[in-house]
DRENSE-249224 format. One line per 3 residues: their letters; for each residue y, x, z of N, C-alpha, C. Coordinates in steps of 0.02 Angstrom, whole numbers, plus 32768, in hexadecimal, padded with zeros to 4 digits. Each point is the difference from the previous one (the first is absolute). Layout:
DRENSE-249224
A = Y,X,Z,Y,X,Z,Y,X,Z | ... $
This chain:
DRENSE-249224
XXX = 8048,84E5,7CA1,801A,7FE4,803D,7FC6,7FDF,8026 | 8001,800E,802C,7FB9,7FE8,8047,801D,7FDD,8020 | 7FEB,7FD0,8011,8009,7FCB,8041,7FBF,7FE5,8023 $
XXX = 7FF3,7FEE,8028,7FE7,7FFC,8046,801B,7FB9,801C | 7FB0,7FC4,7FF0,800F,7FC7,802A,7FE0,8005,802B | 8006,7FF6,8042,7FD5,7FEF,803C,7FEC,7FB4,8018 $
XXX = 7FB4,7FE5,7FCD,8003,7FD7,7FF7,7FE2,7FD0,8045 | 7FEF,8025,8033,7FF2,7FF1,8041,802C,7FF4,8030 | 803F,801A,7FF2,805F,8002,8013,800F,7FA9,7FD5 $
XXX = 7FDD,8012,7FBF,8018,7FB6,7FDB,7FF9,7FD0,801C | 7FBF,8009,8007,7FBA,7FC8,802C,8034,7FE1,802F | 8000,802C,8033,801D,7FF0,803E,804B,7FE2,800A $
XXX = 8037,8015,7FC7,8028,7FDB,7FF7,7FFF,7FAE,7FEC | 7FCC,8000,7FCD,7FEB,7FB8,7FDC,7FF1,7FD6,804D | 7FD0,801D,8018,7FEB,7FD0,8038,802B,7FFE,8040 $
XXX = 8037,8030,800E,8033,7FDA,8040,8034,7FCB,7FC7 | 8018,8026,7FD1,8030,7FCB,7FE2,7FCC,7FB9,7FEB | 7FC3,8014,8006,7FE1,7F8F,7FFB,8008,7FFC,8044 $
XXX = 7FF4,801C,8026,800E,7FE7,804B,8053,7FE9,800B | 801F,802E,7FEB,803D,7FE5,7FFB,801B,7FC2,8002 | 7FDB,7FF7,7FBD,8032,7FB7,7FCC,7FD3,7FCE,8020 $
XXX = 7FBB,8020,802C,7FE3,7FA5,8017,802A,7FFC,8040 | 801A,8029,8022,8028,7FEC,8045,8041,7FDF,7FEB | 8020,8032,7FC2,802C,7FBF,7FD9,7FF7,7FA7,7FEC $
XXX = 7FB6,8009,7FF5,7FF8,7FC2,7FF2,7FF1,7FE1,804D | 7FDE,800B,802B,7FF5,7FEA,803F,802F,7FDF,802B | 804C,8036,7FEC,8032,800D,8036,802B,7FA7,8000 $
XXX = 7FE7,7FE0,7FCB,803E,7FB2,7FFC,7FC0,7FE0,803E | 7FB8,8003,7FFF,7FE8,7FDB,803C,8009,8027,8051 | 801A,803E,8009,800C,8037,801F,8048,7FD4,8014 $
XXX = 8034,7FF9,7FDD,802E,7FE6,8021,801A,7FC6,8013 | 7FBF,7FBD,7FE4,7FF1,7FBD,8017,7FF4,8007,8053 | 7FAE,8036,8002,8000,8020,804F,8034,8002,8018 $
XXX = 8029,801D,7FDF,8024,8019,803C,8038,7FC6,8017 | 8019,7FF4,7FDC,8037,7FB5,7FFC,7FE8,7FE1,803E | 7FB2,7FE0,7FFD,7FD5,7FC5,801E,801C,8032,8040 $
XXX = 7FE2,8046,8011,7FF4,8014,803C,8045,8010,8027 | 803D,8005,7FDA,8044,7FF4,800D,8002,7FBF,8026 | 7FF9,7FCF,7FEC,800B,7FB8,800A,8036,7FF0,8013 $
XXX = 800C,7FD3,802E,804B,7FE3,8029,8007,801C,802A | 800F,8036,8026,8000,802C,8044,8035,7FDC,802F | 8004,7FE4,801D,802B,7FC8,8048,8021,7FE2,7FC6 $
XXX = 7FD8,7FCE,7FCF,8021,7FD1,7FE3,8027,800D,7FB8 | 8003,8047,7FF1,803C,800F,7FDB,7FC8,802B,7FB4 | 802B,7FE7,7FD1,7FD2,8022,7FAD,8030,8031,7FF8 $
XXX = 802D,8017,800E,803C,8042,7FF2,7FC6,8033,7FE2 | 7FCE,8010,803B,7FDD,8058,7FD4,7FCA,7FE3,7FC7 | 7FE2,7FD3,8011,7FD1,7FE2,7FC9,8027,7FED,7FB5 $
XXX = 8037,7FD6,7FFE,8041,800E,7FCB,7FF6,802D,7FD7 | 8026,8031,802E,8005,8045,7FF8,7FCD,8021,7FD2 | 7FC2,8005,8031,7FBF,8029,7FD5,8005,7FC5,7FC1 $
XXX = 7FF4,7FBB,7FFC,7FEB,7FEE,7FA6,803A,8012,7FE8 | 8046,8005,8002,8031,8016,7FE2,7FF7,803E,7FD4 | 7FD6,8037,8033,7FFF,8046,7FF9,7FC6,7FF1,7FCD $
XXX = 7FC2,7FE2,8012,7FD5,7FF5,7FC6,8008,7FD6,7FC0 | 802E,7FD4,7FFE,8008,7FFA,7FC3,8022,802A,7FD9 | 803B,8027,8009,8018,8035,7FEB,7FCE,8035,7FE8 $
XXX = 7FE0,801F,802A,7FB8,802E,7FFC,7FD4,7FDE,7FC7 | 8003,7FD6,7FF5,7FCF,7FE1,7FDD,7FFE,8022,7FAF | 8039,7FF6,7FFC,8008,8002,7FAF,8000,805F,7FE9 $
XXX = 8023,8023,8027,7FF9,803E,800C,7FB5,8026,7FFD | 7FEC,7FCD,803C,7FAD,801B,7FF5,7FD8,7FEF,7FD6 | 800E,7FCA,7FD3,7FCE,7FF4,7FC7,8011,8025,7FBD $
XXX = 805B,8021,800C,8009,8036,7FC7,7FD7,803D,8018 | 7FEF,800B,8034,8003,8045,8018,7FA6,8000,7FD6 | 7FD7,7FC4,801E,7FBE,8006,7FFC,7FF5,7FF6,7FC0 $
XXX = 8036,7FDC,7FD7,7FE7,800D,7FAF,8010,8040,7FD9 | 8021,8026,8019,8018,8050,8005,7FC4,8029,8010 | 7FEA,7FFB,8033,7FC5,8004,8020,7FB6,8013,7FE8 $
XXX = 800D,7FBB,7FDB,7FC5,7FE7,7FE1,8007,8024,7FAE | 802B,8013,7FF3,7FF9,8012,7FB7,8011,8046,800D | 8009,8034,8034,7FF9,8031,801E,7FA3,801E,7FE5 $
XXX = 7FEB,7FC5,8025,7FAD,7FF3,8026,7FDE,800E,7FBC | 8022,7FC5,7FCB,7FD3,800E,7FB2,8012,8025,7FE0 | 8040,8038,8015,7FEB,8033,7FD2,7FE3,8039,8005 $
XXX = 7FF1,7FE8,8061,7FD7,8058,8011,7FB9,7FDA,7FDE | 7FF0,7FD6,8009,7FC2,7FF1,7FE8,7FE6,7FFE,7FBC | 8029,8006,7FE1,8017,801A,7FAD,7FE6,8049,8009 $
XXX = 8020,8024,801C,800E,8048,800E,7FAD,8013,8013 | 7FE0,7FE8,8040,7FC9,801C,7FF8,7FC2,7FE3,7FDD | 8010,7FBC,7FDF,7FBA,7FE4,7FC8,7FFC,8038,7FC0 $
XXX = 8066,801D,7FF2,7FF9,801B,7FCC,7FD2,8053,8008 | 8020,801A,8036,7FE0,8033,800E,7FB8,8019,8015 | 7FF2,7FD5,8017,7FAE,7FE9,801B,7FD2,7FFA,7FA8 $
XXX = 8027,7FD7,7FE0,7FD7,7FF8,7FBC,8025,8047,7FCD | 8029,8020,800E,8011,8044,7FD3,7FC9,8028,8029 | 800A,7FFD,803B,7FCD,803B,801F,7FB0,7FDA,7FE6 $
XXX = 7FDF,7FD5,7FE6,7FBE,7FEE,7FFB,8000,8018,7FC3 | 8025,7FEA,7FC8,800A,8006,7FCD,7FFA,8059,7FEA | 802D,802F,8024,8002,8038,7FE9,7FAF,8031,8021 $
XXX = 7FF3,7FDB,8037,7FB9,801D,801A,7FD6,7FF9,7FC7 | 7FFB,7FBB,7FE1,7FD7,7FF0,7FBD,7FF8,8038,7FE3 | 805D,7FF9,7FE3,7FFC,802D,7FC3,7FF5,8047,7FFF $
XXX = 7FFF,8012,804A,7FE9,804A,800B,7FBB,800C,8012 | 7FE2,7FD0,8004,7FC0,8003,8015,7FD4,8003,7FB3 | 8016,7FDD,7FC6,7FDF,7FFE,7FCC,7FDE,8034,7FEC $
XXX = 8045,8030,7FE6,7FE3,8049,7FFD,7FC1,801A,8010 | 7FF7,7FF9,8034,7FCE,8023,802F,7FC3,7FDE,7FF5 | 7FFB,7FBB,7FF1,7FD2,7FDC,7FEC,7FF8,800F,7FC7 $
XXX = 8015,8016,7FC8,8003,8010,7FB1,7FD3,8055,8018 | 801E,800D,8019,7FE8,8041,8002,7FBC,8013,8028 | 7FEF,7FE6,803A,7FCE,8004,800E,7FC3,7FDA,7FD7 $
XXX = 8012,7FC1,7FDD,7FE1,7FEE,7FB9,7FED,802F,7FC9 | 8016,802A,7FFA,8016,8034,7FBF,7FD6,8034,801F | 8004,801D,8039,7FC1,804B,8022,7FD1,7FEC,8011 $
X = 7FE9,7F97,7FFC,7FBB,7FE6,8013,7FD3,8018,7FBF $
């Protein structure tokens, strides 16, 4: 059985999903901004309310999502330390040979 990682496909997944989980982490000062820039509009907190309402709710959601996320993140990175060191490892062991042998017709 053959399989085929595309460890440059890996790469590139690893690094939007860290981009990801830091806008997750960003997004609670992301919606302080925004609250402040809501403010009292002719006197009244109704939409400002509103948005911390919506962010506290969001809150807890998004810190499941980013610890989801995040253990997503460590196991592609599992995935290509392991493969990266099978692929060094088996270059070794195929390379020996050849070193034995060109030893052996010196």
């Amino acid at each position: 059985m053959d399989f085929y990682i595309d460890l440059a496909q890996l790469n590139t997944v690893k690094d939007e999903l860290g981009k990801i989980t830091k806008e997750f982490e960003d997004a609670e000062n992301n919606a302080d901004d925004l609250e402040d820039a809501i403010g009292d509009p002719y006197g009244r907190n109704e939409l400002r309310e509103a948005a911390e309402d919506f962010e506290d709710r969001w809150n807890h959601k998004r810190d499941e999502l980013k610890d989801s996320l995040n253990d997503v993140l460590e196991h592609i990175k599992g995935v290509i330390e392991n493969v990266e060191k099978w692929d060094t490892d088996t270059a070794i062991q195929l390379s020996v040979p050849e070193v034995k042998a060109e030893k052996a017709g010196a």
